[in-house]
N, C-alpha and C positions, 0 to 999 in steps of 0.2 A: 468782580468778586475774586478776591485771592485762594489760589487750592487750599492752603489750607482751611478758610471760612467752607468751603464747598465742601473738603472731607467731615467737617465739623457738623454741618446740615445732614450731611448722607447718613450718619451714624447716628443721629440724631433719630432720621425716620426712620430709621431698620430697627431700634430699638423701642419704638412707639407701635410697631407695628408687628413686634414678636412681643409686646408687653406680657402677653396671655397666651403666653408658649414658653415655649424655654427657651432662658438668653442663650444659649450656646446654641446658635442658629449658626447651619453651615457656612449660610454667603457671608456673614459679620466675620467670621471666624477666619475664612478667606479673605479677606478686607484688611482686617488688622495683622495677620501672616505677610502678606503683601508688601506693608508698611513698614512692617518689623522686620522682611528682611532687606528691603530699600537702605534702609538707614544701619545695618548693619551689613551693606554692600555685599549681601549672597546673593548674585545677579541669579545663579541658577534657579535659588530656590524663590526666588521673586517672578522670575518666568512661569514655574511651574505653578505659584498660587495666583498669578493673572488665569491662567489658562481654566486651574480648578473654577476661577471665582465667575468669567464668564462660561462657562456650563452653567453651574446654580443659576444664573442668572438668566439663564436661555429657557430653563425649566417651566414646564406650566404652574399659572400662577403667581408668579413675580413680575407680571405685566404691568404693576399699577408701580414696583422697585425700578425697573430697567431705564427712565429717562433719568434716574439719581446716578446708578448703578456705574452705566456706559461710561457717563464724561472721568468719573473716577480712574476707571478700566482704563479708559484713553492714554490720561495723563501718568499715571504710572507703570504703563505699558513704554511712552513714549521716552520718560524719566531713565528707564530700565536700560533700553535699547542707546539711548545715548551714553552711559558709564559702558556698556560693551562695544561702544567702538562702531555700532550699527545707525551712520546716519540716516539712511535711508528710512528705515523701519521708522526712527521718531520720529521722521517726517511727516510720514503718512498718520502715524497714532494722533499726532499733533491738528493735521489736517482733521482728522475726527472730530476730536478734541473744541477745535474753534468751530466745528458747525453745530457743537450743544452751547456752547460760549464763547461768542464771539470776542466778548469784552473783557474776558478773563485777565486778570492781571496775576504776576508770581511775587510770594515773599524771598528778594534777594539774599535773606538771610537764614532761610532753609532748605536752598539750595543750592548745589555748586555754580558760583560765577559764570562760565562757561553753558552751563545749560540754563541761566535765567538768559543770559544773551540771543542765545537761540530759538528761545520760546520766544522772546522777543520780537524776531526777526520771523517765525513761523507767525505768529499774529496779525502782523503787517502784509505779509505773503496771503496769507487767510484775506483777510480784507479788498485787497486787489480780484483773489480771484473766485469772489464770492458774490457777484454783484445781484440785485434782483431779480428773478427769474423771468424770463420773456413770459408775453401775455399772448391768446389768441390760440392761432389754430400751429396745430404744432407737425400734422404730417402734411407733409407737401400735396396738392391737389384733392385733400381730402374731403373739402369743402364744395368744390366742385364735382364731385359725385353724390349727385343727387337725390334724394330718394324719389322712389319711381315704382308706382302699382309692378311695372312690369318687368322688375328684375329680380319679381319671384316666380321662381320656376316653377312651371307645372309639374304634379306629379299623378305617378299613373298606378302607383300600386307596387314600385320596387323593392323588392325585399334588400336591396344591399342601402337603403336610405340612411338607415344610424351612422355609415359608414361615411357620409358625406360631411360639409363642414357641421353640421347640426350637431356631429357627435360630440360638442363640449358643451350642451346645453342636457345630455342625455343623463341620466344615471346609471346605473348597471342594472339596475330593477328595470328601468324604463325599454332598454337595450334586451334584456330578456324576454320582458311581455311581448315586445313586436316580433321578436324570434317566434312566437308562441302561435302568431295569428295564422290563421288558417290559409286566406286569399286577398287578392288584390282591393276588394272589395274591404275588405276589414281593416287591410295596410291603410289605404286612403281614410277612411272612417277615422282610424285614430292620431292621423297626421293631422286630421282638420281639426280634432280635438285638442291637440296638443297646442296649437298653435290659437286658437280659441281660447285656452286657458292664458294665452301669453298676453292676448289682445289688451292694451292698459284703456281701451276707450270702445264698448261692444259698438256703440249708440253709432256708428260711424261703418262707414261702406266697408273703410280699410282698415286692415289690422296695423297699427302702424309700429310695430314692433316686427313684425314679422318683413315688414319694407325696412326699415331699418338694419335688422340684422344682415341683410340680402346686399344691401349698400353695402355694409361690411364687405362684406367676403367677395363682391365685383371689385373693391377696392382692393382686399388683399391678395386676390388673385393678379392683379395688374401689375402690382409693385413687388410683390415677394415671391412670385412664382420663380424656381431654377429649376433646371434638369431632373432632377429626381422626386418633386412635391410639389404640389398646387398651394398658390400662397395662402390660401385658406386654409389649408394643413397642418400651416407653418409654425414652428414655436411664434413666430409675431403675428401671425395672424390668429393664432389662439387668444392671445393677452387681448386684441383688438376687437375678435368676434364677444368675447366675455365682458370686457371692461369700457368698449369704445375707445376714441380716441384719448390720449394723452395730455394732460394738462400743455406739458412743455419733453423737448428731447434733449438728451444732451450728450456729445459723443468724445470721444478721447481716445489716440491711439493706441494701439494694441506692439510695443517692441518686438523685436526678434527677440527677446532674452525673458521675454515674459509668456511662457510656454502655458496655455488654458488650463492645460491639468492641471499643472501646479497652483495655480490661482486658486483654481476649484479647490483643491486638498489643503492650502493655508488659508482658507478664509471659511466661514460659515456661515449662514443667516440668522439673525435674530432680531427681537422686536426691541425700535429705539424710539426714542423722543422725533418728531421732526421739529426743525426750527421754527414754523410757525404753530406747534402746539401739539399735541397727541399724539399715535403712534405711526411707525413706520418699519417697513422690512427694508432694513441693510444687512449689509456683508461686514462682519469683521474678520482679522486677523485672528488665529487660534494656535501662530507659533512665530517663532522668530527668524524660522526659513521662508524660500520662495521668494523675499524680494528680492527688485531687478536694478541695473543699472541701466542708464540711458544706450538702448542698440537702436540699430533700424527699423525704420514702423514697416509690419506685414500683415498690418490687417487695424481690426478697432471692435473698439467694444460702444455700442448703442446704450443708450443708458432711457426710458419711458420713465417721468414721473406723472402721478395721478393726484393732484390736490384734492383738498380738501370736498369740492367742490363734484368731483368728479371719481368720490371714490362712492361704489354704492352705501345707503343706508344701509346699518344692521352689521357693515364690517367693521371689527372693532379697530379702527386705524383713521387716521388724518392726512396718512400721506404713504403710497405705494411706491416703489421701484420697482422697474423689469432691467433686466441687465440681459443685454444679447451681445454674443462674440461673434466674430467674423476673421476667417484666416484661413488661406490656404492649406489643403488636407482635413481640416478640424471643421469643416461650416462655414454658410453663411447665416446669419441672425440666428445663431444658436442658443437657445433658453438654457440659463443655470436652473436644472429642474431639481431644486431644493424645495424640502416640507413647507417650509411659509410658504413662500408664492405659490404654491401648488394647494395650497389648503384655501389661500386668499380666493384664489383662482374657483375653484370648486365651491367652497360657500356664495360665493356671489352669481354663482349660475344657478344654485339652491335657490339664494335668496331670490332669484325672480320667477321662483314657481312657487313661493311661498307667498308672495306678495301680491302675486295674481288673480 
């Protein structure tokens, strides 16, 4: 599909879908600002209506706009940054870009020569380094910790229990009532209930969820424990104890010239298309600072995805990311702890007391 047929479609549903509102919808209005100042080469003021247009588009409620939205944003983000001289940035926008459209083609004739060549050349790059996602099991030895009646711990009545890995399955209500209980005898009582509520099959000796979760956390205590946190603590053993194991990982290094802050402060999360269908939490760009040129790798960033398969029912998504950084001074497997994944994260530990 050529961008132009693609901006032709996008406008097409944002005006079928404000039919019964007023046309002077903010994101349209951002959209055609965008455009208009593309083509009358205000690089500034073409930055500034990307940046306005994904906000609106990050907003609640434009969930069902944002897989039209994104590839747009991409592509004239990436269009933008190439007339200012910013290879880099188009690069990346472009890499976006081709993972809502792979097959994208450009009309040579509405755009400058030089940047269809590129887009070009970014397509074919896309393609090399886009290949099908591995299958199977994705954390090393995971499979080999097994679940096992007896790597749940007994428990005698400790008042500091919320405090253990369990505290991501807690709520702050649930966290206060056990504060509230009188004795040991009471603590136990509503441990057994809680986890009584979790049981997905009563009919049965063991609770197997409650062995399951317990796998977890021997597992991420094994593998992500450091000096100062039990890997059951851990931002990865958080996404782990909550969501299970990971479709597939995928990891990429982390430059000396790509400092986390920055990262974090030029990029933001919101909700996209994934490639195979529905929604997703990615990071975009929200300025045309912070990118790097090639230094030395001092560290990496982890990438967890959760398919379709593996994400819980009831989340409105097709496909998760976790992103963890790693680098001296800064962490090791450090969660970008941004509203989506944090909201992803907490509804789905909801959802299995709802569904209990």
């Amino acid at each position: 599909m050529a961008v132009p047929r693609l901006l032709a479609l996008l406008l097409s549903f944002l005006f079928a879908a404000n039919e019964s509102q007023s046309p002077r919808d903010p994101l349209l209005l951002s959209l055609l600002e965008t455009k208009k100042a593309y083509r009358e080469k205000r690089w500034d003021d073409a930055d500034a209506s990307l940046r306005t247009m994904l906000e609106l588009a990050a907003a609640p409620g434009r969930e069902a706009a944002l897989p039209k939205i994104l590839p747009v944003y991409h592509f004239y983000a990436a269009a933008t940054a190439w007339e200012r001289k910013d290879e880099a940035r188009a690069r990346q926008e472009l890499a976006r870009y081709f993972e809502f459209l792979p097959e994208s083609t450009i009309d040579p004739g509405a755009y400058p020569k030089s940047f269809c060549i590129f887009f070009d050349t970014q397509r074919t790059e896309a393609e090399k380094r886009n290949p099908a996602p591995p299958s199977g099991q994705a954390l090393s030895g995971f499979a080999e910790t097994l679940p096992d009646a007896g790597t749940v711990p007994l428990y005698g009545g400790d008042p500091g229990w919320p405090r253990s890995a369990v505290t991501f399955l807690l709520t702050d209500a649930d966290k206060k009532q056990f504060a509230s209980l009188p004795d040991d005898a009471a603590r136990r009582e509503w441990v057994f209930r809680f986890w009584k509520a979790l049981d997905p099959d009563p009919a049965t000796p063991d609770n197997e969820y409650e062995i399951e979760f317990y796998r977890r956390v021997q597992y991420a205590d094994q593998h992500f424990s450091t000096e100062s946190i039990r890997g059951s603590l851990s931002d990865r053993g958080r996404v782990l104890l909550v969501l299970g194991e990971p479709s597939y990982i995928g990891m990429s290094p982390l430059l000396r010239s790509e400092d986390p802050m920055t990262y974090l402060k030029t990029t933001q999360p919101v909700i996209a298309s994934s490639p195979t269908g529905g929604g997703a939490i990615v990071r975009v760009p929200t300025t045309s600072r912070g990118y790097t040129t090639p230094g030395d790798i001092e560290g990496d960033v982890e990438i967890w995805y959760y398919r379709k398969d593996r994400v819980p029912k009831g989340l409105p998504f097709q496909e998760l990311q976790y992103r963890f950084l790693t680098k001296d001074g800064y962490g090791e497997g450090v969660f970008q702890k941004d509203a989506w994944e944090l909201i992803a994260l907490q509804k789905a530990a909801r959802l299995l007391r709802t569904s209990s």
